[in-house]
C-alpha positions, 0 to 999 in steps of 0.5 A: 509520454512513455516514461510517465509511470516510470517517473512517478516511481522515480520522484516517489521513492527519490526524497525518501531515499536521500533522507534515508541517511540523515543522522536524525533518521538513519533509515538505511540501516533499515534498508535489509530489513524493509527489502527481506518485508517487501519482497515477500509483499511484492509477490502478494500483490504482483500475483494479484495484479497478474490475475486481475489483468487477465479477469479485465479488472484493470489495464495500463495505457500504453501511452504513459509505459515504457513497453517493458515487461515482466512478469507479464506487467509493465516494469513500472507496475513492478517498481510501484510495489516497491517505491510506494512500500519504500516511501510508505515505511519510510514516512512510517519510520519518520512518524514513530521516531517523532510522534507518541501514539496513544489509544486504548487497547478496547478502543482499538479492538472496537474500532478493528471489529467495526470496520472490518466487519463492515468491509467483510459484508460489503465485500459479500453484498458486493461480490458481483465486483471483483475489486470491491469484494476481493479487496474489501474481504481481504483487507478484513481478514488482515485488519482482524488477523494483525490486531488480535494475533500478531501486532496490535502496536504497529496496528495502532501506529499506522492507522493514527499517522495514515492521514499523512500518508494519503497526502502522497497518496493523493498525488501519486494516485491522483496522476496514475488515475488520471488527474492533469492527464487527458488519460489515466494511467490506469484503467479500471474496467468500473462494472468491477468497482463500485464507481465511487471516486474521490475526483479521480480515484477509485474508492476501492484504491484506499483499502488496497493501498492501506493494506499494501502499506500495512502488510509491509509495515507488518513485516517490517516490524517482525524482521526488525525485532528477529534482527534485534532479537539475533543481535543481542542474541 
């Protein structure tokens, strides 16, 4: 089926789309904001897709991809960095109007120092396997970055309202590594994973898809309060 991918894209980002307008939500007035964070995201992660296809750390069956290319990527892969992040922010937009998150300043700081730290080793124990190690020491550096530099409250809202989050997560993903497909869609090359799957989805696929959701959450709260701050301004 060569439009799978591409209708995968499409089903992710087509609810969020249409509640974007309800009156409760008003996510389109966010829409410029989300697009300014996500483009600058998009290049991250493109740029990080193109290399680990040339290093054979990952490929698309071409049985599920339209043949459309750019960049050298399936336009489908393109559309992922943007559909994913939309939905995402979306979901995260929907769990701040509604839900209060409480957690202590020191609590956070442990919690950030803890994992981070555990994902910088086993990202240097690992550094045989691109994946891990790339994705593990970067998702690190970014954790500990954003919650003592940058934006500890948005921090503190991601990671308590991410459990819903991984419930698309595990769909969405599901499909693209193979779940109810006699193929996946994505193929890893497992000499450059750890080989630990959560039924068909790689280990590694959680911190990188955390990290792609936080740094579009990130940037997304910078140029909402700089579009506020110009406003009032």
């Amino acid at each position: 089926m060569k439009w799978l991918y591409l209708l995968i894209d499409i089903f992710t980002v087509i609810i969020p789309l249409l509640f974007s307008f309800h009156p409760k939500l008003n996510f389109y007035k966010h829409w410029k904001v989300f697009f300014l964070a996500n483009i600058i995201v998009s290049i991250i992660f493109i740029a990080w897709d193109i290399l680990f296809i040339k290093l054979c750390v990952w490929e698309f069956n071409q049985n599920y991809i339209s043949g459309v290319y750019l960049f050298n990527l399936p336009v489908e892969e393109i559309l992922f960095f943007i559909c994913i992040p939309f939905a995402c922010v979306f979901t995260y937009h929907c769990i701040c109007l509604f839900i209060k998150f409480k957690w202590r300043s020191r609590m956070q700081n442990i919690f950030v120092l803890l994992v981070s730290s555990s994902l910088f080793i086993a990202g240097v124990y690992y550094h045989s396997k691109l994946y891990t190690t790339t994705t593990f020491i970067s998702l690190a550096c970014t954790l500990f970055f954003i919650n003592f530099f940058v934006n500890k409250k948005s921090l503190c809202k991601l990671i308590l309202g991410y459990p819903v989050l991984l419930i698309p997560f595990f769909i969405v993903n599901g499909i693209l590594t193979g779940s109810c497909l006699q193929q996946p869609v994505v193929l890893y090359n497992n000499s450059q994973n750890l080989g630990i799957r959560l039924l068909t989805i790689p280990a590694e696929d959680f911190f990188y898809g955390f990290e792609l959701i936080l740094l579009n959450v990130i940037l997304y709260e910078f140029f909402k309060t700089k579009l506020i701050s110009v406003k009032k301004g």
